[in-house]
C-alpha positions as CSV (number, residue, x, y, z in Angstrom):
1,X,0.0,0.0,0.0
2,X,1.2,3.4,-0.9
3,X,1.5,5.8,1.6
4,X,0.9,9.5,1.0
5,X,3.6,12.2,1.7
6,X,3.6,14.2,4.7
7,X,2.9,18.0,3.7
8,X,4.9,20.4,5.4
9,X,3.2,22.7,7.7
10,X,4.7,26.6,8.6
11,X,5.3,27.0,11.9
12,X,6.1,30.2,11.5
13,X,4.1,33.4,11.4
14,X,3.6,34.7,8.4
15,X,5.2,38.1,7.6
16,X,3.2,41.3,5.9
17,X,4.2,41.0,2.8
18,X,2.3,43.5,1.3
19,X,3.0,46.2,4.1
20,X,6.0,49.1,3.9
21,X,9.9,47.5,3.4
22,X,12.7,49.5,4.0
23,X,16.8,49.5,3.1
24,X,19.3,50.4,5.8
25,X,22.7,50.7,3.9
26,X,26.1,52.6,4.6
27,X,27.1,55.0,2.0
28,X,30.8,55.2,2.4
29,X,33.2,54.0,5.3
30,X,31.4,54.2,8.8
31,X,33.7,52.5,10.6
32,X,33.4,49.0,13.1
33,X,30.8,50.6,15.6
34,X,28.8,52.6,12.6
35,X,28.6,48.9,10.7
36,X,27.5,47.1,14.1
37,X,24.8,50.5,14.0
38,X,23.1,50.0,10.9
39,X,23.1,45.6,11.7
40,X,21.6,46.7,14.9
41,X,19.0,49.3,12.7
42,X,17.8,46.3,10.7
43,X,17.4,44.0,13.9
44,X,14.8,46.9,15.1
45,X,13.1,46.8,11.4
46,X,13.1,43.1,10.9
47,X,10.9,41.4,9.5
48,X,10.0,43.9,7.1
49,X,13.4,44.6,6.1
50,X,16.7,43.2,4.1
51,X,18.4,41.4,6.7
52,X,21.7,40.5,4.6
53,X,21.8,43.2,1.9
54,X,25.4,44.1,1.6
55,X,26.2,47.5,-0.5
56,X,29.7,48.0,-2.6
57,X,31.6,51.0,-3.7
58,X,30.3,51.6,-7.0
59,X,26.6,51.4,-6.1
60,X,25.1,54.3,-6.2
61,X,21.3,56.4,-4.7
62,X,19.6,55.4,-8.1
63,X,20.3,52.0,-8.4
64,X,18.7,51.6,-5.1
65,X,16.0,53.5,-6.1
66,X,15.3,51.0,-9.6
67,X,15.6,48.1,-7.2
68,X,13.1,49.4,-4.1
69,X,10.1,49.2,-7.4
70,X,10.6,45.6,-7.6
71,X,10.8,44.3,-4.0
72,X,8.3,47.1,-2.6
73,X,10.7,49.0,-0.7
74,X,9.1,52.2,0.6
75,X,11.1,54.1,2.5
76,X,15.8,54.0,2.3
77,X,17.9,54.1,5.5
78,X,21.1,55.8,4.2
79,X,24.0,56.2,6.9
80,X,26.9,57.9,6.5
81,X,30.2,59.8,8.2
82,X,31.2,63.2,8.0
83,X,34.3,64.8,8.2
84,X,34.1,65.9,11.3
85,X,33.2,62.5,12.6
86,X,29.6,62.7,13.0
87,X,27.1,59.9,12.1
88,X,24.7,61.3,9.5
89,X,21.2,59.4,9.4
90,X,18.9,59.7,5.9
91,X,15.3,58.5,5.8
92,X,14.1,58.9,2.3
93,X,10.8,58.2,1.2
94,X,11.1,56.6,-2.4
95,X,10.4,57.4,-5.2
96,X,9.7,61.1,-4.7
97,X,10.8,61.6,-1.3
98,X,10.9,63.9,1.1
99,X,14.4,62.8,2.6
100,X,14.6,63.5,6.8
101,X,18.2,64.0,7.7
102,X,19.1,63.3,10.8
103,X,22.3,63.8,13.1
104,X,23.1,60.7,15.7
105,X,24.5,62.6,18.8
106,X,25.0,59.4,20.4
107,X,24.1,55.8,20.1
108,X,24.8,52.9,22.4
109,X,24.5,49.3,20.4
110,X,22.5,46.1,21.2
111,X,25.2,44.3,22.8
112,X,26.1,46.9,25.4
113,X,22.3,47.0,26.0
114,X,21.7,43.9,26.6
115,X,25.0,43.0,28.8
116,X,24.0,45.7,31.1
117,X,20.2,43.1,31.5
118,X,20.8,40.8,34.6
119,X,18.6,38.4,32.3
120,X,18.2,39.3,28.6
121,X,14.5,38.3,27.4
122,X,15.1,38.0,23.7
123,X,14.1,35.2,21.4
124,X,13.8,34.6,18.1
125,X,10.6,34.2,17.5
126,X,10.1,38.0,18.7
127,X,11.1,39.1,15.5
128,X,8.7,37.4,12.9
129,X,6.5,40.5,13.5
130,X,7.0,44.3,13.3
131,X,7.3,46.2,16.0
132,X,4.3,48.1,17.4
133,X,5.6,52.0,17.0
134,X,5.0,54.3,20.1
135,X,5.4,58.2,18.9
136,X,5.6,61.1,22.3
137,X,6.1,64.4,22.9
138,X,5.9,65.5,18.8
139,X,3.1,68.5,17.9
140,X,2.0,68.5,14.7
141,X,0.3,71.7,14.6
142,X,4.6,72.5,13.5
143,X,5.0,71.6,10.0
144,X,8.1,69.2,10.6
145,X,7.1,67.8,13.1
146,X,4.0,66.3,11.4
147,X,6.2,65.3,8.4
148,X,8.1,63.4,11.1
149,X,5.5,61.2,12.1
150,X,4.0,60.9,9.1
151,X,7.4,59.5,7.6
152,X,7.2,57.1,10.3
153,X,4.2,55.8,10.7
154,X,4.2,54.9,6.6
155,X,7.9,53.0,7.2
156,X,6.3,50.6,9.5
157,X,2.6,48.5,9.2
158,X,-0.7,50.1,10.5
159,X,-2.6,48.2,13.1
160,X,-6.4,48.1,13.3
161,X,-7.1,48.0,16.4
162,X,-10.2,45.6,16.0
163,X,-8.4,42.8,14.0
164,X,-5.2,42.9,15.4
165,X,-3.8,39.6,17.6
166,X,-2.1,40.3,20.8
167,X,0.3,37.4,20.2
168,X,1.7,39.3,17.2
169,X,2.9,42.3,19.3
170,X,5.7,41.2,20.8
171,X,8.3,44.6,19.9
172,X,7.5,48.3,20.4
173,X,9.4,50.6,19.2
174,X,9.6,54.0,20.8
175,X,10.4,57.7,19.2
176,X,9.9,60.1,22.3
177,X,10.7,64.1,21.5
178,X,12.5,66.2,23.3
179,X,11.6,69.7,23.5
180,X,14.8,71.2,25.9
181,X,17.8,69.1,23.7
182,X,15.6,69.3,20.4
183,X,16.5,65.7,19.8
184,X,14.9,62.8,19.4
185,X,15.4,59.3,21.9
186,X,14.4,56.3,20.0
187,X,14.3,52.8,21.9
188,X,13.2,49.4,21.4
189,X,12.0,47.4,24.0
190,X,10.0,43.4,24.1
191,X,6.4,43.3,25.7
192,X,5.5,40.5,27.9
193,X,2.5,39.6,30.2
194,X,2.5,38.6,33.6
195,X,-1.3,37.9,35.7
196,X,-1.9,40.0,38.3
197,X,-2.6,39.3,42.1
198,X,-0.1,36.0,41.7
199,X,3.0,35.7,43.9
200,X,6.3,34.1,43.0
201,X,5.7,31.2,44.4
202,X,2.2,29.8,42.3
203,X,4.1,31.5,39.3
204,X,6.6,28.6,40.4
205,X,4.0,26.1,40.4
206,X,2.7,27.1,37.3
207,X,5.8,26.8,35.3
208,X,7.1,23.4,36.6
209,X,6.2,21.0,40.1
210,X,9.0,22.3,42.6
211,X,10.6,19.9,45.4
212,X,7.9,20.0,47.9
213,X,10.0,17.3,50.0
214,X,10.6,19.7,52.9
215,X,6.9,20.6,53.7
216,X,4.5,18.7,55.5
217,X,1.6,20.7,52.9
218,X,1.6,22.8,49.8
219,X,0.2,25.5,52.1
220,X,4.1,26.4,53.7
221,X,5.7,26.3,50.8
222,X,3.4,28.9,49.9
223,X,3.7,31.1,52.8
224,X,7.2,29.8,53.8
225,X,9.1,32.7,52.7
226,X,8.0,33.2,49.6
227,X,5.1,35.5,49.3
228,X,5.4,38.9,49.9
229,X,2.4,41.6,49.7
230,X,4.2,43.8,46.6
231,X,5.1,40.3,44.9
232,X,3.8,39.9,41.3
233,X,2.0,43.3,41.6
234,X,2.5,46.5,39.4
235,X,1.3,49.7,39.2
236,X,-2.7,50.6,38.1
237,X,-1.0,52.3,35.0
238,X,0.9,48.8,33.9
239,X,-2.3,46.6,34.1
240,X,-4.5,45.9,31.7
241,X,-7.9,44.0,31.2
242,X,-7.1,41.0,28.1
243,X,-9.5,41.2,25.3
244,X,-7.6,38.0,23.9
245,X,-5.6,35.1,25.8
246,X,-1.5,35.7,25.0
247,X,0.8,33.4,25.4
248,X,2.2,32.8,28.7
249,X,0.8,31.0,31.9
250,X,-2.1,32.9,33.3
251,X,-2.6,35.4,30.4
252,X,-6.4,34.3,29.9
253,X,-9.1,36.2,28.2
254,X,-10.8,39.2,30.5
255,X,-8.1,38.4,33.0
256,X,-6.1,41.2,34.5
257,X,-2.3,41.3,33.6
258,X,0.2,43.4,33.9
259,X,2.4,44.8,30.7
260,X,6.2,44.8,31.2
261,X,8.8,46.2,28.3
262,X,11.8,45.2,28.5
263,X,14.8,47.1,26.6
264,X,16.7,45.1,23.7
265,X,18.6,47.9,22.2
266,X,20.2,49.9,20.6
267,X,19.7,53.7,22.0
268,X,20.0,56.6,19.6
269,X,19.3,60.1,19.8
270,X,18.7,62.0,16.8
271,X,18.8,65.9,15.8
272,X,16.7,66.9,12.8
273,X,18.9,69.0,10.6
274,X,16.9,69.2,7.3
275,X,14.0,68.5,5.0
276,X,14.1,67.8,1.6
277,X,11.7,68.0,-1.1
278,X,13.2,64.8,-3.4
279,X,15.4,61.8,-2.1
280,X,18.9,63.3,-1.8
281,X,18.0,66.6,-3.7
282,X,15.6,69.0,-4.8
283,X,14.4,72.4,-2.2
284,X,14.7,72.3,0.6
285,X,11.6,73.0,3.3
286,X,13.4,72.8,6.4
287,X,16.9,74.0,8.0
288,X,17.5,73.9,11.2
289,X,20.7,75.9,11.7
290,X,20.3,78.1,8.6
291,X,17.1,80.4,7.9
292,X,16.4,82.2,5.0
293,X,14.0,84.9,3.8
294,X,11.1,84.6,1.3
295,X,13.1,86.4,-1.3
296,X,15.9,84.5,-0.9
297,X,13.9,80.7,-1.0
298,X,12.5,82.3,-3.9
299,X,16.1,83.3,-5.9
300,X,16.8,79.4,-4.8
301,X,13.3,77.6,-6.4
302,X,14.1,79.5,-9.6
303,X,17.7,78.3,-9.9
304,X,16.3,74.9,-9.1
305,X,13.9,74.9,-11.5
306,X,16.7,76.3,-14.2
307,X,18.6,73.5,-13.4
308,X,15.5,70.7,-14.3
309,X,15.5,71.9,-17.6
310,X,18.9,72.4,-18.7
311,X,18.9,68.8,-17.0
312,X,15.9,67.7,-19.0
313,X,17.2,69.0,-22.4
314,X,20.6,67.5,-22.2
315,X,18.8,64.1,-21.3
316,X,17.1,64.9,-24.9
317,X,20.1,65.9,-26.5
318,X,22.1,62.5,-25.3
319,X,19.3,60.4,-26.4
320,X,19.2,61.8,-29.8
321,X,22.8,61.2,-30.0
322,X,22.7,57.4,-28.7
323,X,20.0,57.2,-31.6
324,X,22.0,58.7,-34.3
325,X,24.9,56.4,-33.3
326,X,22.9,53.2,-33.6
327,X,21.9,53.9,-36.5
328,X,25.0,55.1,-37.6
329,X,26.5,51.6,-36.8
330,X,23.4,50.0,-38.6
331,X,23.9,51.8,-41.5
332,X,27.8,50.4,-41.4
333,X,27.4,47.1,-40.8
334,X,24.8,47.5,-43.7
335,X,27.7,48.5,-46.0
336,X,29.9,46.0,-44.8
337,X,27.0,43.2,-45.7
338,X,26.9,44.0,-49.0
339,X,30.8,44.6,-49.5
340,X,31.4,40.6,-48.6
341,X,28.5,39.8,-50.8
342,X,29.5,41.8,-54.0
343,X,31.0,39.8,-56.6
344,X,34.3,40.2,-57.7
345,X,35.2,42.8,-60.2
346,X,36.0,41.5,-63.8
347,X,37.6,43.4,-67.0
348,X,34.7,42.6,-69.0
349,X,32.5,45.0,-67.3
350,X,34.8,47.8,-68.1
351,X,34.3,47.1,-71.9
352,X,30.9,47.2,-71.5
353,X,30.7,50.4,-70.1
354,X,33.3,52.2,-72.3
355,X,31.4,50.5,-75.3
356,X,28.4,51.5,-73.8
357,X,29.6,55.6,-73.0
358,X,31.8,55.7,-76.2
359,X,30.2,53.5,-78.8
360,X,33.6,51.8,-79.7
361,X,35.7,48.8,-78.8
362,X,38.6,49.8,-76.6
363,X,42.3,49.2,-77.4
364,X,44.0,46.1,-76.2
365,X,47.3,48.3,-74.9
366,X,44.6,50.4,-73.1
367,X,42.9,47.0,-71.6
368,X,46.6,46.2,-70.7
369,X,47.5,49.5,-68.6
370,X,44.3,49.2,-67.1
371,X,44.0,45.4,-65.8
372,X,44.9,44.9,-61.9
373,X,46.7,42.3,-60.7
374,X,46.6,40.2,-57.3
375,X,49.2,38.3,-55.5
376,X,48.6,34.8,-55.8
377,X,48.4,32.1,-52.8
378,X,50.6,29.6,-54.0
379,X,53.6,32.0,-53.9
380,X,57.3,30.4,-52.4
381,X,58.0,30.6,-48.7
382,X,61.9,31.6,-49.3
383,X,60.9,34.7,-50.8
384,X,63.1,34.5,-53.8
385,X,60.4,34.7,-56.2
386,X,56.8,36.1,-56.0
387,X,54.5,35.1,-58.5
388,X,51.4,37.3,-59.7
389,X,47.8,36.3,-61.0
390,X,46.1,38.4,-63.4
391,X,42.2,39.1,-62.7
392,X,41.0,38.7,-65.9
393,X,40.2,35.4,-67.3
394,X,43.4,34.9,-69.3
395,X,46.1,32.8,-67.8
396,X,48.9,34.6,-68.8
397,X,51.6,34.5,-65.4
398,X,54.0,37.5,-64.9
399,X,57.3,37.0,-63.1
400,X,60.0,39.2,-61.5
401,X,62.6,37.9,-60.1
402,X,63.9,39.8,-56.3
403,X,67.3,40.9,-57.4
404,X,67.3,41.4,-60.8
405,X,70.4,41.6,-62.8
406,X,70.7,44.8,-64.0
407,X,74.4,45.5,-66.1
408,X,76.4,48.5,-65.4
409,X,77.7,50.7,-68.3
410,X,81.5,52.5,-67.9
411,X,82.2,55.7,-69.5
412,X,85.5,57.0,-70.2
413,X,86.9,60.5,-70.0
414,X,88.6,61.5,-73.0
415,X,92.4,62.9,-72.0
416,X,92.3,66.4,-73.7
């Protein structure tokens, strides 16, 4: 009897792939720490990001552009160093922009993060869903600052609140403004679960049968030490009421838990510096260090609009040219065609013609003058003698020897 194959099943979650992907690449030398920045960048953005992209020396802002079409990459993460030392972050918005450009002040990376953690709550399985993005302290009645968190809200999924599964928010990722440094903190913490009104030593129970060998009942190993009254308790503002059950001991449906974050890392602060209108280029809408009048934004939206034009014509111009050269090269190999296919040229079509032009026969010493001869294939290797074909259709061989013998004449001077 033939038995039927086993079907694999996935395990795993399945990612959004239809949702906002992004690109976090270097663009020149960052430097060890700057690398182990933008690696730690991607962990935050994962799933919905290229975990192992690698970028070279000659790639360049558009090819990443052509490329972000294809996969459905919405938004670039461009890093780069300065000459003063100073880690420049660019958010770009693709195809169009606007580009957000960002100082890093300071930045501490995952792995310092999480060796400071007595015990370090991460696991893979955390990342198979975006994180859950937390904005604070941003006011968009300013201009920028509603560009902001537009731009970052679109980089990551939405979440509809009436569909969403708890089990799938697992990472929160945290933008928090502040007004007195003008920067912005960003961090990136796990959320976990934890019932409330349960000490440590049920959660014990819960998670695996202890030794109970030393107690007469279950009751004083209960109350033997390890209950206290602030055990297992948090704060009113931590607990929540479950709409769903989440995965954990004791996180049922309309039970009351308590929500703990957890930090994974990495911490950056970032200073807006400017807003552009395109990705890398075009006006720009905000400056923080440098203000400028009306006149003056309007001397500088003329001179950008000069500049699309001439841009524009001499894209015109060089594809006219590339098309004059193709067919230019058409037209050649055209020529070149019909040179290997043309016969071969014969005498007798030069007595037409001159019987044709002048109504007589031509001469035979004037056929003679004009025949052409060709050097023949069977000549001798040695070199002492090289033998010619005529073209016509006579057989007649001419023959010159290499040193011909040519005889000297002497002439005497008569004594006077």
């Amino acid at each position: 009897m033939v038995k039927s194959r086993r079907k694999k099943k996935r395990t795993h979650i399945a990612e959004d792939e239809e949702g906002p992907h992004t690109f976090v690449v270097n663009r020149g030398k960052l430097g060890k720490t700057g690398l182990r920045l933008m690696l730690d960048i991607r962990k935050c953005l994962e799933p919905l990001t290229a975990r192992n992209l690698k970028a070279k020396k000659y790639n360049k802002l558009k090819d990443y552009i052509h490329v972000s079409s294809q996969f459905g990459v919405s938004h670039l993460l461009l890093l780069s160093k300065s000459l003063l030392g100073y880690i420049n972050l660019r958010v770009c918005k693709v195809p169009r922009g606007p580009t957000l450009s960002f100082r890093v002040s300071s930045y501490t990376l995952l792995k310092d993060v999480v060796s400071l953690m007595k015990r370090a709550k991460t696991t893979q399985n955390s990342y198979e869903s975006a994180p859950l993005l937390i904005m604070n302290g941003f006011d968009e009645t300013i201009p920028h600052h509603k560009l902001i968190t537009t731009t970052f809200q679109n980089m990551l999924p939405a979440v509809n609140v009436k569909t969403i599964q708890l089990n799938t928010l697992k990472r929160a990722l945290l933008l928090n403004y502040s007004a007195e440094t003008d920067t912005i903190e960003v961090r990136h913490y796990s959320i976990a679960a934890a019932p409330v009104g349960v000490n440590r030593a049920v959660k014990k129970l819960m998670k695996k049968v202890p030794d109970l060998s030393r107690y007469s009942d279950i009751s004083e190993f209960l109350t033997n030490g390890y209950f206290s009254e602030s055990d297992g308790e948090e704060g009113p503002e931590n607990q929540v009421v479950l709409p769903q059950s989440i995965a954990g001991r004791g996180n049922l449906k309309s039970n009351r838990s308590a929500i703990r974050l957890t930090e994974l890392g990495p911490r950056v602060s970032l200073q807006l510096v400017k807003i552009q209108d395109g990705v890398g280029e075009g006006e720009v809408l905000y400056h923080s260090f440098v203000k400028k009048t009306a006149e003056e934004k309007k001397e500088l939206r003329k001179k950008i609009e000069k500049a699309k034009i001439l841009k524009e014509k001499r894209k015109k111009e060089q594809q006219k040219n590339v098309e004059k050269k193709k067919k230019d090269e058409a037209h050649l190999k055209k020529r070149k065609r019909k040179a290997e296919n043309h016969e071969e040229y014969s005498d007798d079509d030069d007595v037409e013609h001159y019987k044709n032009e002048i109504g007589e026969m031509p001469d035979a010493e004037l056929l003679l003058k004009t025949k052409r001869t060709t050097r023949s294939v069977d000549h001798k290797k040695d070199g002492k003698r090289v033998k010619f074909n005529e073209t016509d259709n006579s057989k007649t061989k001419i023959t010159h020897d290499k040193k011909p013998k040519v005889r000297g004449i002497a002439i005497r001077r008569k004594k006077t």
